[in-house]
C-alpha positions in Angstrom: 127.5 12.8 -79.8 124.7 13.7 -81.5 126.0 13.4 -85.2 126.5 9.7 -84.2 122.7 9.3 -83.0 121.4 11.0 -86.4 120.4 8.8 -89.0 120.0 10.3 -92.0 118.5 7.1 -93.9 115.6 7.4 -91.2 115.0 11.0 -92.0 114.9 10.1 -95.9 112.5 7.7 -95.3 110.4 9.3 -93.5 110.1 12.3 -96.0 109.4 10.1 -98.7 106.4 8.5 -96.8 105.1 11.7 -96.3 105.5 12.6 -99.5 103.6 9.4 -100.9 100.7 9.8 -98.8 100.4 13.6 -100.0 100.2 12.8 -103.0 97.6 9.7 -102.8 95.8 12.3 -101.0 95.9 15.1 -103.7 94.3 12.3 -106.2 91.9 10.8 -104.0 90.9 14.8 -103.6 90.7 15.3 -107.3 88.7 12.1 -107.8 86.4 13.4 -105.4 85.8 16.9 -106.9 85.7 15.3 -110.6 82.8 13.4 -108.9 80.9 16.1 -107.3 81.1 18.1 -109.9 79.8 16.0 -112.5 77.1 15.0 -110.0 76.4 18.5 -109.3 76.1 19.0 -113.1 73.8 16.5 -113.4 71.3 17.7 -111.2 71.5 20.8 -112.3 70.5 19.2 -115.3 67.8 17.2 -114.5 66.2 20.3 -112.3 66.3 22.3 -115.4 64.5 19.7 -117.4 62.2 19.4 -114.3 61.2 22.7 -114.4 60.9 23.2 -118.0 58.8 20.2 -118.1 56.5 21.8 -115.4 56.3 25.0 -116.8 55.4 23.6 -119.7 52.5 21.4 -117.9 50.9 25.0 -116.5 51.3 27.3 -119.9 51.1 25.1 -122.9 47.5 24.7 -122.5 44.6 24.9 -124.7 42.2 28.0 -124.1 37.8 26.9 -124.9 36.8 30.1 -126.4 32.7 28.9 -126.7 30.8 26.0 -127.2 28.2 25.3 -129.6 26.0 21.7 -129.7 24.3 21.2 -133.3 20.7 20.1 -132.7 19.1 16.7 -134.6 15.2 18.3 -134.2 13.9 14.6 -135.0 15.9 13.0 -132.4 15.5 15.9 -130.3 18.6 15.9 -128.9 22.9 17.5 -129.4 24.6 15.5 -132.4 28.0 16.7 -132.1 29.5 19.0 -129.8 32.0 22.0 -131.4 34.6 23.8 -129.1 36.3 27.0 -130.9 39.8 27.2 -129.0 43.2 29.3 -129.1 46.3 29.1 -127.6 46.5 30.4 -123.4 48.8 33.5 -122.8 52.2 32.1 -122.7 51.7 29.0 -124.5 53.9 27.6 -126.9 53.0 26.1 -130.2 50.2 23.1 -129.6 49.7 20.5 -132.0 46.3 19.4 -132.0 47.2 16.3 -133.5 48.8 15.4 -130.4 46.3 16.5 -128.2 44.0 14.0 -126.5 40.3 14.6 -125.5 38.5 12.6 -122.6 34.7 13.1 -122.7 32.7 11.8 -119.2 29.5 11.4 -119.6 26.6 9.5 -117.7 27.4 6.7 -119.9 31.0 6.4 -119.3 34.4 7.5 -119.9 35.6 8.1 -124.0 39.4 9.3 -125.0 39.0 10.6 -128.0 42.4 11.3 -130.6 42.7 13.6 -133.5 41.4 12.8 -136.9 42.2 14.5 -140.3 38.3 13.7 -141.2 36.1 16.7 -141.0 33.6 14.0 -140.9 35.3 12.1 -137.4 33.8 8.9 -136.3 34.6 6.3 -133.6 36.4 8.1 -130.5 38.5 10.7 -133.2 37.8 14.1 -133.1 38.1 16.8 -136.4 39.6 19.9 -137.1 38.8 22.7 -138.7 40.5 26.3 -139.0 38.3 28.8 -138.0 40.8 31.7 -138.7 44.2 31.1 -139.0 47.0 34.3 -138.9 47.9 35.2 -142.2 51.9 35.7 -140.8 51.8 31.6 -139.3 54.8 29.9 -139.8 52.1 27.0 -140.8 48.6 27.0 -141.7 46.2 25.3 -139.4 43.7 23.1 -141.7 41.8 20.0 -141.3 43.5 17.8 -144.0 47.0 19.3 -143.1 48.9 20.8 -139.9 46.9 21.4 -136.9 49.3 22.9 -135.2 48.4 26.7 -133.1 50.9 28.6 -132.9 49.9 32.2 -133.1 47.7 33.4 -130.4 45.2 34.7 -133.4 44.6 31.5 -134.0 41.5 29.2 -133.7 40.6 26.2 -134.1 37.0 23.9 -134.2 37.0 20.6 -132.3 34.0 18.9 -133.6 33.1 16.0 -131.6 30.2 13.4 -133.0 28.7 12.5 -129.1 25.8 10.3 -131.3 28.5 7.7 -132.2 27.5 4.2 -131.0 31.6 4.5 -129.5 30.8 7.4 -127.9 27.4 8.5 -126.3 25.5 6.6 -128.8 22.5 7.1 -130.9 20.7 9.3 -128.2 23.4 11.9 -128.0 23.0 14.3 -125.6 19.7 14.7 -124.5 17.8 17.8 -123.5 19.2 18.9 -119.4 22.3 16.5 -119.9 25.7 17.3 -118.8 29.4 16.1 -119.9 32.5 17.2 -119.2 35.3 16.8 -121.9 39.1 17.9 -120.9 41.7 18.8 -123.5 45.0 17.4 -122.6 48.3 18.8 -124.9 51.1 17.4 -125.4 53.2 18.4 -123.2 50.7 17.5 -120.4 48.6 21.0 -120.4 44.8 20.3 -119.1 41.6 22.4 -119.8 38.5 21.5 -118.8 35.0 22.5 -119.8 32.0 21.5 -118.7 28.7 21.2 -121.4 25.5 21.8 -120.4 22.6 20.9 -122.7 19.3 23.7 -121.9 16.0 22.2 -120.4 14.5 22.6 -124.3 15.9 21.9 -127.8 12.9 22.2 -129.8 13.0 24.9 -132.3 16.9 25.6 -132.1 19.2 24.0 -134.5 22.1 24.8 -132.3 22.5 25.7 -128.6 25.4 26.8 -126.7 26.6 24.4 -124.1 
């Protein structure tokens, strides 16, 4: 009786079914994996990059050693502004030709961008090697590199603040403030503040 109600075409069918739908889920399961972890590679990626980029931001900064203002006696007042600076701790190599320099003053706001001139003009800013390791993998000079990358390195910023694009032909007069702030490459910020003394006369330069 019950070998007549079997149906073994049924039963074949059936398994075949199942089979097909085991499958289609198998490769809708790889699919999903293959995504994920691509996705997951990705990220990984990008939060890498992230964090290199921010690390980067922090260290690879510029370190203002002193600052010295050269003093006109018959204008009585700071002609150019020089900022002696090394690599921070930790940094990497800086290229000073990439490095930008925003000077606020009373009289406005002045980004200022490397110049090979040890004579700068306009809104540039010079170079000059003030003592450069003998081991470097590349000198640091005005005309050449200007790129820090031993930490006995350092460098002179000069800064003409009497340029009509700057300041102007005043410069910085005696009890005046600025603040100019390095910003590398790689998006590393130092700021210094210049303060001119109450008196200039007699003194051909002044620390700021």
């Amino acid at each position: 009786m019950f070998d007549k109600l079997r149906n073994d075409d049924d039963r074949g069918q059936v398994g075949i079914g199942t089979l097909i739908v085991f499958i289609a889920m198998v490769l809708v399961a790889a699919i999903a994996a293959g995504v994920l972890i691509n996705t997951a590679g990705f990220l990984q990626s990008s939060a890498e990059e992230t964090g290199q980029q921010s690390s980067d931001q922090i260290t690879n900064r510029l370190e203002v050693v002193n600052t010295v203002g050269n003093v006109d006696q018959s204008s009585g007042s700071v002609t150019s502004v020089e900022l002696t600076v090394k690599k921070a701790p930790g940094a990497g190599n800086i290229d000073l030709s990439s490095t930008i320099a925003q000077m606020v003053h009373s009289s406005g706001s002045y980004d200022l961008i490397y110049s090979d001139s040890d004579s700068p003009s306009g809104k540039k800013f010079g170079v000059k090697s003030v003592q450069d390791a003998p081991d470097s993998d590349t000198s640091l000079t005005s005309t050449g590199s200007a790129v820090i990358n031993d930490p006995a390195d350092r460098a002179k910023i000069t800064i003409q603040v009497d340029d009509s694009e700057i300041i102007g032909s005043n410069g910085l007069k005696e009890g005046d403030t600025a603040t100019i702030q390095l910003n590398t490459q790689s998006g590393g910020t130092t700021t210094v503040r210049l303060v001119v003394p109450e008196t200039l006369s007699g003194n051909s330069a002044v620390t700021l």
